[in-house]
C-alpha positions in Angstrom: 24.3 -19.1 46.5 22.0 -18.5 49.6 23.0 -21.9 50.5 26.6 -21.9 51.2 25.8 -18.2 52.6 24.1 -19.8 55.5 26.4 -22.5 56.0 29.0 -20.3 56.2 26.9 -18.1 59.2 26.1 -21.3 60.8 29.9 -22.5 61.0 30.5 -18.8 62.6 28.2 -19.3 65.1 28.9 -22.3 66.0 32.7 -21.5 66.4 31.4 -18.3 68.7 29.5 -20.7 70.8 32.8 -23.0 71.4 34.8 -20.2 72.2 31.9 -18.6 74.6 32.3 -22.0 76.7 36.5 -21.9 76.9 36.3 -18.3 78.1 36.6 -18.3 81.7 36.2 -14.1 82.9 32.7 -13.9 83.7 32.6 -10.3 82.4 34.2 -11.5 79.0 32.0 -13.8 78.5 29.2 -11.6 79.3 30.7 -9.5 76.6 30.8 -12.1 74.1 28.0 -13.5 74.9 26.0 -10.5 73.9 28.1 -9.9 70.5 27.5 -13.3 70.0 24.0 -13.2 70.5 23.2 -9.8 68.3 25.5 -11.5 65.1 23.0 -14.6 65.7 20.3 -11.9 65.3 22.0 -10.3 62.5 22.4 -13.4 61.2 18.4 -14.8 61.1 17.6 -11.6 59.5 19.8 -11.8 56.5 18.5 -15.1 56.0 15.1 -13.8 56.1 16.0 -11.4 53.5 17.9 -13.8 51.1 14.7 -15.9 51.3 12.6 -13.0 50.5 14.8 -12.0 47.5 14.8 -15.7 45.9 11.0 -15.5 46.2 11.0 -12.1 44.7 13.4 -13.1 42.1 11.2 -16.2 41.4 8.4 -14.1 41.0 9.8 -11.8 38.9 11.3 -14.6 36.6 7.4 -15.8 36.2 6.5 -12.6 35.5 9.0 -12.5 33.1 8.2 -15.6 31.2 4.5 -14.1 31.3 5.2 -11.0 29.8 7.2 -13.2 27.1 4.4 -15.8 26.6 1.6 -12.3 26.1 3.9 -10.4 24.1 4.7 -13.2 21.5 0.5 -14.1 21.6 0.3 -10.6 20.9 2.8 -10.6 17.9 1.0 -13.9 16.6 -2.6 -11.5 17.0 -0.5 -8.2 14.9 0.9 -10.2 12.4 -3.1 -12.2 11.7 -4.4 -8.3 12.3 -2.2 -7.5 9.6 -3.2 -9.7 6.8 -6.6 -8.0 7.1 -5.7 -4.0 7.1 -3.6 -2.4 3.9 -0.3 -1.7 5.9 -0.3 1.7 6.1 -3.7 1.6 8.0 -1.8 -1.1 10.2 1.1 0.8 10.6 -0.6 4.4 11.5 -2.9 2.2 14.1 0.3 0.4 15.7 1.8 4.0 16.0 -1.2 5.3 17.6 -1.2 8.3 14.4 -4.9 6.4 13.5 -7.6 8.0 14.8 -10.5 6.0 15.3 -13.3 8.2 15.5 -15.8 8.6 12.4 -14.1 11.2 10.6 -13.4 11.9 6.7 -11.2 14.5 5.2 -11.8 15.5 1.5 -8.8 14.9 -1.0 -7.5 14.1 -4.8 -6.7 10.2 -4.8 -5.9 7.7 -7.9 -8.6 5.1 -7.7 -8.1 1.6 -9.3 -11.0 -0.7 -10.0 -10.0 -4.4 -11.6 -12.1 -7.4 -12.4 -11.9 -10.8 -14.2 -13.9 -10.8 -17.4 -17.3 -13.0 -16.9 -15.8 -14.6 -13.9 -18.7 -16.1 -13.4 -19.2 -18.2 -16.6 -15.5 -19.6 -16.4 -15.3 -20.7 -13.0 -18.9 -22.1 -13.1 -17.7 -25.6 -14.5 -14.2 -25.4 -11.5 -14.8 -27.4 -8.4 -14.7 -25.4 -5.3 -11.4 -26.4 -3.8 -9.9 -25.8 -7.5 -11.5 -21.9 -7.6 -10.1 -21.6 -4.7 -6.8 -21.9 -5.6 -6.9 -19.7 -8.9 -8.8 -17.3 -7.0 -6.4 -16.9 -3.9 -3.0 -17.4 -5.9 -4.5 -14.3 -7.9 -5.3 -11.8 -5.4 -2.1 -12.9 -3.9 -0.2 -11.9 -7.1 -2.2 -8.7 -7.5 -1.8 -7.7 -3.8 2.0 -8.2 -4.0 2.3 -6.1 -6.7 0.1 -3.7 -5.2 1.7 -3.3 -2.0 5.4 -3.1 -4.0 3.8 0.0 -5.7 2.5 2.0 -2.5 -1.2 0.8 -2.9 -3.8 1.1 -0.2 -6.0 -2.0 -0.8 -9.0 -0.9 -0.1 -11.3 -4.4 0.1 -11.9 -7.3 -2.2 -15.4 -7.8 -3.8 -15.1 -11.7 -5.3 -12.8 -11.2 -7.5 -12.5 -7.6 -7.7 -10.2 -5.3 -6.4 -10.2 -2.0 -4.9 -7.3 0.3 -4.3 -6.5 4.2 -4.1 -2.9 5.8 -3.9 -3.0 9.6 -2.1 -3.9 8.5 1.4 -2.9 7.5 3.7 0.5 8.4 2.1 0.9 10.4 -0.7 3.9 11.1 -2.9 2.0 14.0 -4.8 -1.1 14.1 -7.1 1.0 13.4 -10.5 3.2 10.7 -8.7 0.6 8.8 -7.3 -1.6 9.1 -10.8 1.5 7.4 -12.0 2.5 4.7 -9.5 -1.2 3.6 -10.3 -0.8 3.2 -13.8 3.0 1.5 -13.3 1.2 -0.7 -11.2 -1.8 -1.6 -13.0 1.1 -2.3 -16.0 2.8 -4.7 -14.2 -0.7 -6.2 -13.0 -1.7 -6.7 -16.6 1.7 -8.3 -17.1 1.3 -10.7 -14.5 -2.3 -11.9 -15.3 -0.7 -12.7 -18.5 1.7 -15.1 -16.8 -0.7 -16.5 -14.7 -2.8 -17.4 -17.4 -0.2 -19.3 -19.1 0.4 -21.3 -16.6 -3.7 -22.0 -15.6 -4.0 -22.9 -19.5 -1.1 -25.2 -18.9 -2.7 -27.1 -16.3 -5.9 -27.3 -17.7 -8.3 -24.7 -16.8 -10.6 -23.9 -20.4 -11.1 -20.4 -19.6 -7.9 -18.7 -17.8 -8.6 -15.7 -16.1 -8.9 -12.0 -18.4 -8.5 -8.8 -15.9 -9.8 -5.7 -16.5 -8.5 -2.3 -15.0 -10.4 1.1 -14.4 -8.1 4.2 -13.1 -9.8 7.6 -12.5 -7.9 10.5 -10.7 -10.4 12.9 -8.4 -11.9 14.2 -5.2 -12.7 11.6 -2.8 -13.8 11.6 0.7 -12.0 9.5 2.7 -11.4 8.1 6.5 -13.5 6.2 8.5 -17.3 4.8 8.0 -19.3 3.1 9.6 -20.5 3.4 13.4 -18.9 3.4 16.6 -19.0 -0.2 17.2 -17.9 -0.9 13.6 -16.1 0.8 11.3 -14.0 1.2 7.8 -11.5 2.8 6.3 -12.4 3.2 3.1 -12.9 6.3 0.0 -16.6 7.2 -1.2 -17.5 9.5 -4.0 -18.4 10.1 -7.7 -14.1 9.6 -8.4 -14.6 6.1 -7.1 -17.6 5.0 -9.2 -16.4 6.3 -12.2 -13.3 4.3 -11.9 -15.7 0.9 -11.4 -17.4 2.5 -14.7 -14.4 2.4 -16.4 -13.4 -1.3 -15.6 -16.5 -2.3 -16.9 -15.9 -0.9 -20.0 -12.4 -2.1 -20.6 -11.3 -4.2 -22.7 -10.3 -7.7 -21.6 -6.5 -7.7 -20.3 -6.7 -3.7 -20.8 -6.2 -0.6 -18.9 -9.1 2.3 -19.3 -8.2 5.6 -18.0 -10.6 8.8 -17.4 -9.0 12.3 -18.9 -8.5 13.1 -15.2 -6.0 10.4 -15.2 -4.7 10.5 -18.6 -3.6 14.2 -18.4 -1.2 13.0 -15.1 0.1 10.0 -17.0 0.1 10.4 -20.8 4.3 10.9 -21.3 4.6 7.1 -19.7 2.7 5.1 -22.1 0.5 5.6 -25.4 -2.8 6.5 -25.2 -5.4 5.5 -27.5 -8.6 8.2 -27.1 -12.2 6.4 -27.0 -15.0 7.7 -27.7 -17.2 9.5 -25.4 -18.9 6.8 -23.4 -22.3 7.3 -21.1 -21.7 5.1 -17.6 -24.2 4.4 -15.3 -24.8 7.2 -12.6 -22.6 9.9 -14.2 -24.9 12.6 -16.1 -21.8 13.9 -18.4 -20.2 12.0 -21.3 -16.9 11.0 -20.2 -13.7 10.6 -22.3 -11.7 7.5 -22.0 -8.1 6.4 -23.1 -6.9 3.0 -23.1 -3.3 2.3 -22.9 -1.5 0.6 -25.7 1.7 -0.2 -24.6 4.8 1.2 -22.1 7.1 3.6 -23.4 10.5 1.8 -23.9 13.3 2.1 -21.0 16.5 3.9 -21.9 17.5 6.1 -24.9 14.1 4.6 -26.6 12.0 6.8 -24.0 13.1 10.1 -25.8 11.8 8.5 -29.1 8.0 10.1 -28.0 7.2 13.7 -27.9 3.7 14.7 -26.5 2.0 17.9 -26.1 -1.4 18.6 -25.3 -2.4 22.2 -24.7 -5.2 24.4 -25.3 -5.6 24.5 -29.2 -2.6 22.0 -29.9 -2.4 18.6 -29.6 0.3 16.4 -30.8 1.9 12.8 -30.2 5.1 12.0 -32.5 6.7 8.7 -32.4 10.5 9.4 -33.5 11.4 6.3 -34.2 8.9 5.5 -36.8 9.8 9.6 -38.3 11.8 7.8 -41.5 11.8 8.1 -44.9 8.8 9.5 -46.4 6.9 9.3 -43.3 9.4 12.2 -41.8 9.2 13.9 -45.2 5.1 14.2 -44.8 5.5 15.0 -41.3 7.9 17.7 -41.9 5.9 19.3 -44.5 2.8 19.1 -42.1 4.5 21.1 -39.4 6.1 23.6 -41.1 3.0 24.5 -42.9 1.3 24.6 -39.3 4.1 26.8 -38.0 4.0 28.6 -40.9 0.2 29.3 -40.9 1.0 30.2 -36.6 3.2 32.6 -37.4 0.9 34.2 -39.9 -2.1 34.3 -37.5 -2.7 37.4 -36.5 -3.2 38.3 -32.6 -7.0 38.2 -32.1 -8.5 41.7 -31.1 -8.9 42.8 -27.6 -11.2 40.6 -25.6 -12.3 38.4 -28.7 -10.8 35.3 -30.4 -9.4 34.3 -33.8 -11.7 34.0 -36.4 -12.2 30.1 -36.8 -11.8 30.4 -40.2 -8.5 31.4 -40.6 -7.4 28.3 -37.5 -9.2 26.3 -40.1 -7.5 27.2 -43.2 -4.1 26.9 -41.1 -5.0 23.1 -40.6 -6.3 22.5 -44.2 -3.0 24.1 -45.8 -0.6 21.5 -43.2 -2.9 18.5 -44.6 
């Protein structure tokens, strides 16, 4: 483009300089001469500026393709930064809400703990390139899950995994108790699957997971020191949900009460007893889940209620025959004996005697 500007100018000039020579008037060509002269002047300087503009626009084209070449290394560094952070932490940093300044904030999280049963023992006889593989496709089936469900992944220890729903997002205390235990479901489902397929290719001992959930106060932010640093929950909730994986059984879901009383309309419960875990000074009362409640018109088959003084579980759909005859006898002598009870005095209870004889009569 600059080119055939300036052969164009040239051609001008040089036509200007003919005609200066065939003008004869003295004056005239004085005249000319001088236009002549100041569009040769005008002329040098817009060449001097189309020159400088191709050099700036060269310079800004490398600065271009720069920018490009730093913006996709940095795109190639975020997406590797990402496969170590839980996205929400990645996202909140990216979006400059993260602050990164040793501070915690106190608040009621659903903590997950799982394991694999005696990991130890049944990949002590695997090559290292073949635990590996079991290992990584694994955590890589558990972490998709997780991340489907909302989880923060907190770390993973070997082959355990820690992960807490409330924080950084939270979709409400009772939500996120049950988006924990939806998700440890379908974790147990899929370490079924993947067992399957490690016994079909020949592994002795396919992988058993266990999973702890407690619901509790946490503290909860960043640890560490200045230089270093974690984002990461601490607190008695969070051991007592390791506890609890330790003590469930193999391809089983343990629950604390804390948990239980959040989730116990989406799945039944079986109640443990008591147990005594390491570091906690009270007893604490576990329930292990036994199975999903079925989708659709089935899910109205259960009835729960647990309250002060009452607690009931019906399954409807097993309520036939003589079963519902017992069980409607039961409750009406229950009701019966409720309606009976008289209203305990001002300030004081019912005698226990008479609650008793209630129960006795329904049995």
């Amino acid at each position: 483009m600059s080119f055939d500007v300036f052969q164009r100018e040239e051609a001008v000039i040089a036509q200007g300089r003919a005609l200066l020579a065939a003008i004869a008037d003295p004056a005239t060509a004085a005249q000319y001469e001088e236009l002549l002269k100041a569009y040769e002047k005008l002329s040098r300087t817009t060449r001097r500026l189309i020159k400088l503009s191709d050099r700036n626009e060269e310079q800004l084209n490398q600065l271009a393709r720069t920018l490009n070449e730093k913006n996709a290394t940095l795109e190639t560094l975020s997406d590797k930064l990402s496969k170590y952070l839980s996205p929400q932490i990645y996202r909140s940093i990216f979006l400059g809400q993260h602050d990164d300044s040793l501070i915690t904030r106190r608040k009621k999280l659903t903590v997950l703990f799982s394991d694999i049963k005696d990991f130890t023992e049944t990949t002590e006889d695997l090559e290292p390139e073949d635990l590996a593989y079991h290992i990584n496709t694994y955590l890589t089936e558990m972490s998709r899950i997780a991340l489907a469900h909302g989880a923060t992944i907190d770390k993973f220890i070997g082959d355990a995994i820690m992960m807490f729903f409330g924080d950084p997002e939270s979709r409400g205390v009772k939500e996120d108790a049950a988006a924990c235990l939806a998700m440890a479901i379908e974790m147990q489902h899929s370490a079924r699957e993947l067992r399957a397929r490690m016994a079909a290719s020949g592994f002795e001992r396919p992988f058993q997971m266990r999973i702890g959930i407690n619901t509790g106060y946490c503290n909860v932010g960043n640890f560490g020191s200045a230089d270093r640093m974690d984002y990461t929950i601490i607190g008695s909730a969070v051991n007592l949900a390791a506890r609890l994986q330790t003590h469930c059984d193999p391809d089983g879901i343990l629950v604390s009460y804390e948990t239980y009383v959040l989730v116990r309309e989406m799945v039944d419960f079986e109640e443990r007893k008591p147990v005594d875990l390491k570091g906690i000074r009270r007893k604490i009362k576990t329930f292990a889940v036994r199975s999903l409640n079925e989708p659709g018109p089935n899910a109205a088959h259960r009835l729960h209620c647990d309250q002060e003084g009452l607690k009931l579980s019906v399954d409807l759909a097993k309520m036939v025959g003589s079963a519902r005859a017992e069980a409607l006898h039961s409750l009406e002598g229950i009701v019966s004996r409720l309606r009976d009870l008289p209203e305990p005095a001002s300030g004081g209870n019912a005698e226990p005697a008479v609650a008793n004889s209630a129960m006795a009569s329904a049995n």
